[in-house]
C-alpha positions in Angstrom: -38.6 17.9 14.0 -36.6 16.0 16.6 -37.5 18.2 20.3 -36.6 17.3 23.9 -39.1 18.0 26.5 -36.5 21.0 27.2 -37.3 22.6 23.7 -33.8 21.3 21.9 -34.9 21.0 18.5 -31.7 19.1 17.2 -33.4 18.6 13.6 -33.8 22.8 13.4 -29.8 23.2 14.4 -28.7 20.9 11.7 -30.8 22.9 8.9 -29.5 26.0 10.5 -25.6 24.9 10.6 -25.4 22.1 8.0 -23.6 19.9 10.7 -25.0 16.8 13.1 -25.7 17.5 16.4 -23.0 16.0 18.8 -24.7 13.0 20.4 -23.7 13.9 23.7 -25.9 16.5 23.4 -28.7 14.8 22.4 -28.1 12.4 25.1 -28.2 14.9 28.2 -31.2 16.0 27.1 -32.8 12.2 26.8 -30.8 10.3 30.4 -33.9 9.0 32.4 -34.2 11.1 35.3 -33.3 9.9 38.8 -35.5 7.5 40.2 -37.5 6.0 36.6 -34.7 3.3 35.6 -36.7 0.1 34.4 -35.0 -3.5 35.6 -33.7 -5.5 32.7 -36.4 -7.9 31.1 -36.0 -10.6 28.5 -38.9 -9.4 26.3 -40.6 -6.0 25.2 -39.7 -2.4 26.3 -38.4 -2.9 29.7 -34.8 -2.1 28.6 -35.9 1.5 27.7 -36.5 4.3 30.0 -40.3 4.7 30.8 -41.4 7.9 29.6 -44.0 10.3 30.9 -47.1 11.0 29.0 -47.3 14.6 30.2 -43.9 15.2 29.4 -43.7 17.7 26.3 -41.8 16.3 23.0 -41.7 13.0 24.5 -43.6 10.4 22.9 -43.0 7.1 20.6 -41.8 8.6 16.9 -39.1 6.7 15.9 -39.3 3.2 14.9 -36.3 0.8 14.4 -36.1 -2.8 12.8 -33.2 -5.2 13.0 -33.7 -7.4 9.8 -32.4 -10.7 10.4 -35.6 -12.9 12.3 -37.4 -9.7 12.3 -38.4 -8.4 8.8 -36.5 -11.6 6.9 -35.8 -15.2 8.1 -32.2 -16.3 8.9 -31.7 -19.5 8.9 -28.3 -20.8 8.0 -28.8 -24.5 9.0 -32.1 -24.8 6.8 -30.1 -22.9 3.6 -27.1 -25.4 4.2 -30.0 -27.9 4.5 -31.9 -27.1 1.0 -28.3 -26.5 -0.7 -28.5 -30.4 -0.5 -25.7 -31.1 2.0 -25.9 -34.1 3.9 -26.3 -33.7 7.8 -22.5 -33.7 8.5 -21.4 -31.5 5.9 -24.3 -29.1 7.1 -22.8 -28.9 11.1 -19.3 -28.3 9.5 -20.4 -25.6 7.4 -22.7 -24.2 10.2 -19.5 -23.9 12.2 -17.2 -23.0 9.9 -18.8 -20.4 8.4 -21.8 -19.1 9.7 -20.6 -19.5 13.7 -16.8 -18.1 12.9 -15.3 -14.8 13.7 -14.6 -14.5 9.9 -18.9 -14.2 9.6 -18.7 -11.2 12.8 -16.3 -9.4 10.8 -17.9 -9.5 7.2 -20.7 -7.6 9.8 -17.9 -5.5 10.6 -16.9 -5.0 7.5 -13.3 -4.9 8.6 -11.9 -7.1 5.8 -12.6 -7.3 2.1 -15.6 -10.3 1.1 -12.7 -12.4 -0.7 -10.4 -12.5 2.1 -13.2 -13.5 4.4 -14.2 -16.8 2.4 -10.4 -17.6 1.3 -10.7 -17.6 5.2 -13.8 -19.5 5.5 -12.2 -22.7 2.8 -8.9 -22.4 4.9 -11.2 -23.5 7.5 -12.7 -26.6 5.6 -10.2 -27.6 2.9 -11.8 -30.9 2.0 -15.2 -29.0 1.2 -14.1 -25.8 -0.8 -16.8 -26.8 -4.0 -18.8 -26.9 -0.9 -18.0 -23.4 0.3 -17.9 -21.8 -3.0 -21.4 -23.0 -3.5 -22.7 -21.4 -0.3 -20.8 -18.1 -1.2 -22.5 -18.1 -4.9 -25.6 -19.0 -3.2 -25.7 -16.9 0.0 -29.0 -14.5 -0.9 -30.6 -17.6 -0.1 -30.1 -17.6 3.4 -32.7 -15.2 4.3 -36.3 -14.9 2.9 -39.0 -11.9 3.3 -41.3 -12.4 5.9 -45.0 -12.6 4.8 -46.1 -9.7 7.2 -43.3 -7.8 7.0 -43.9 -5.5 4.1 -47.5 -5.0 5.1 -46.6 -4.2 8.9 -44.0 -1.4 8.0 -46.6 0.3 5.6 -48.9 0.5 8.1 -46.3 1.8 10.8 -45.3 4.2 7.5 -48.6 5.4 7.1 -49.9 6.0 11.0 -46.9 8.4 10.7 -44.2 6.6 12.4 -40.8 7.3 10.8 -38.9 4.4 10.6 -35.2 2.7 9.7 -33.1 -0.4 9.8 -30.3 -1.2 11.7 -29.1 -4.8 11.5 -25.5 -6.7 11.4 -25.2 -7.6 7.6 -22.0 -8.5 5.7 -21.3 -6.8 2.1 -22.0 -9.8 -0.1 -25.2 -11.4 1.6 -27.0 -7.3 1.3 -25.5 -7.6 -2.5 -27.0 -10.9 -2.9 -30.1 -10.4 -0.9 -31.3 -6.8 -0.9 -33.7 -7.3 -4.1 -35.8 -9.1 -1.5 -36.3 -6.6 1.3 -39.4 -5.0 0.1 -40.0 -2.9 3.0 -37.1 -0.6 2.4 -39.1 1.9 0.0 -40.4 2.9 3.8 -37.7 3.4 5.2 -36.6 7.1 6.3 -33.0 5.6 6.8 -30.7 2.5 7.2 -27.8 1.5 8.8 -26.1 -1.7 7.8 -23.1 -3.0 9.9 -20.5 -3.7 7.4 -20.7 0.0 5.6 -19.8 2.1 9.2 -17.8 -0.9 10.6 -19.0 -1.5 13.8 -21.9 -3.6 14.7 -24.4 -4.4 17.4 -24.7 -4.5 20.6 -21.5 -2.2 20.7 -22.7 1.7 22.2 -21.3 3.0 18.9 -23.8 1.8 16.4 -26.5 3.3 18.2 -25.1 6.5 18.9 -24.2 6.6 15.1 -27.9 6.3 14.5 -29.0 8.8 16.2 -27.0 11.0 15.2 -26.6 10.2 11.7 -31.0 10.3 11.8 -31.4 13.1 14.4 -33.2 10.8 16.9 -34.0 11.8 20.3 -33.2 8.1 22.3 -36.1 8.7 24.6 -38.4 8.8 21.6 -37.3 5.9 20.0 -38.1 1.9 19.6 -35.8 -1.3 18.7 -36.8 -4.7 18.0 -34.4 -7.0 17.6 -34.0 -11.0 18.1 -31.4 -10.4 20.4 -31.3 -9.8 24.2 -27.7 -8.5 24.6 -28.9 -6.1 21.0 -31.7 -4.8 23.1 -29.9 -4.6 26.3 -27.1 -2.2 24.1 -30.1 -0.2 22.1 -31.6 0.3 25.9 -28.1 1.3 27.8 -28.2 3.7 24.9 -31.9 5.1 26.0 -33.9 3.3 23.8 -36.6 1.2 24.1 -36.3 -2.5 23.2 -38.7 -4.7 22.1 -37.7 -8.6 22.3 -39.0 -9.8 18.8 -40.1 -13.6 19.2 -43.0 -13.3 17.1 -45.1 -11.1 14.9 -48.3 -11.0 16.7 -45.9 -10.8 20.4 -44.1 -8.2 18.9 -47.3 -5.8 17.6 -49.1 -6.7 20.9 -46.1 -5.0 22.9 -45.4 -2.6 20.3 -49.1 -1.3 20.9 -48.8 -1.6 24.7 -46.0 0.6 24.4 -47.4 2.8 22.3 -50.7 2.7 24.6 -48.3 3.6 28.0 -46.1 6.5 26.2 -48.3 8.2 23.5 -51.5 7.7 24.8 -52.8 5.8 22.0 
C-alpha cells in the first residue's frame, strides 16, 4: 500500500471507494518541504526532491522505465540504414518521417496510423515504395536490449514494483511489442498514443500516478531525455538520466543507498 509520511494510505481509499484518488491529493501530501529543493542536473536523481531517511512511508518503491534507449534501442537512421537506403534517401526519410510532427502525434495518438503515413508520403512523393517499406517494416526500428530483461527481474524480485511509461505510436507497439520481454514484470504501463498525451507534458505523469496509486516522492524515472526527466521531476519524481546501463544501475544504487538506506 501506497502511504505518505502523514499516514494517507491512497491505495486503502481506492479499495474502500472503488474510485482513484484525486492527484492533487496525492500531491499535497508528496511537495518537498521548504528549504530541500535540489538544482536541476543533467544526469541521475537531482531533478527529484531529496527525501529523508527517517521520514516514515518515504522510501524508493516505485520504479519507472521509459523504453525507447532505455529497455530497447531506437535508432531510426541505422533501420533506414539496414532497410538498404542509400545515404540520401536515409537523411530524407530521417526527416520526413522520424523528425516530423506527424511522428509526435502518432505518440499522441491524436490521428488515426493511416492518416499519419498518407501524411508522411505527402511529404516525400518521389519515395512512397520507399515509405511504405519503412511503415511495413517499422518493428524493426527498435531491438531488446541485452540486459534489459535480466535487470527488470532482478528490480522485480528485490521487490520493487515497476511500470513503463514511454512516447510510442500505435503501429510501431503493434509491430514491435513481441519483443519487449520485460513486460511480464511490469505492475503497469502507460503508452503515449492510448491516453493521448505524451512526455514531458505534467499530464502524463500525473495520469500515472494516479492511474498506479503512486506516491511522487516514492518514485524513480529513467529516461534518455533531459527535458522527460526535468517534467517527471517538476512532477515530484526522481529522474535518473539514462546514458548507460552500468551509469544508470550505479546511480540507481546511489539513490537507492541515500533514500532507503540500502
Amino acid at each position: 500500500m501506497i502511504k505518505t509520511r502523514e499516514g494517507y494510505d491512497a491505495a486503502e481509499e481506492r479499495q474502500k471507494t472503488g474510485r482513484y484518488t484525486p492527484i492533487e491529493k496525492i500531491w499535497e501530501k508528496a511537495v518537498c518541504p521548504a528549504g530541500e529543493e535540489t538544482k536541476n542536473s543533467k544526469k541521475n536523481f537531482a531533478f527529484g526532491c531529496p527525501i529523508q531517511t527517517d521520514r516514515k512511508g518515504n522510501m524508493i518503491k516505485n520504479i519507472v522505465f521509459d523504453v525507447g534507449q532505455v529497455l530497447m534501442s531506437y535508432t531510426p537512421e541505422n533501420y533506414l540504414k539496414n532497410l538498404g537506403f542509400s545515404e540520401k534517401t536515409v537523411q530524407t526519410l530521417r526527416k520526413a518521417i522520424f523528425e516530423s510532427t506527424l511522428w509526435e502525434a502518432g505518440d499522441r495518438g491524436i490521428i488515426s496510423t493511416e492518416e499519419i503515413w498518407e501524411g508522411f508520403r505527402k511529404n516525400v512523393p518521389g519515395l512512397k515504395k520507399e515509405v511504405q517499406t519503412v511503415y511495413d517494416n517499422l518493428g524493426d526500428v527498435v531491438e531488446l536490449m541485452p540486459y534489459a530483461e535480466d535487470w527488470v527481474k532482478t528490480l522485480k524480485e528485490q521487490g520493487y514494483h515497476l511500470y513503463i511509461l514511454s512516447n510510442y505510436a500505435e503501429h510501431t507497439y503493434q509491430l514491435s511489442s513481441h519483443k519487449m520481454k520485460f513486460l511480464p514484470y511490469m505492475d503497469g504501463t502507460l503508452f503515449s498514443y492510448v491516453y493521448k498525451m505524451a512526455k514531458p507534458d505534467r499530464e502524463i505523469y500525473e495520469k500515472l500516478c494516479t492511474m498506479y496509486q503512486l506516491n511522487p516522492r516514492e518514485t524513480v524515472f529513467f529516461d534518455d531525455r533531459e527535458d522527460n526527466i526535468a517534467g517527471a521531476g517538476a512532477c515530484g519524481i526522481h529522474g535518473i538520466l539514462f546514458q548507460n546501463h552500468e551509469q544508470a544501475k550505479k546511480d540507481l544504487e546511489t539513490l537507492l543507498k541515500r533514500e532507503n538506506g540500502k
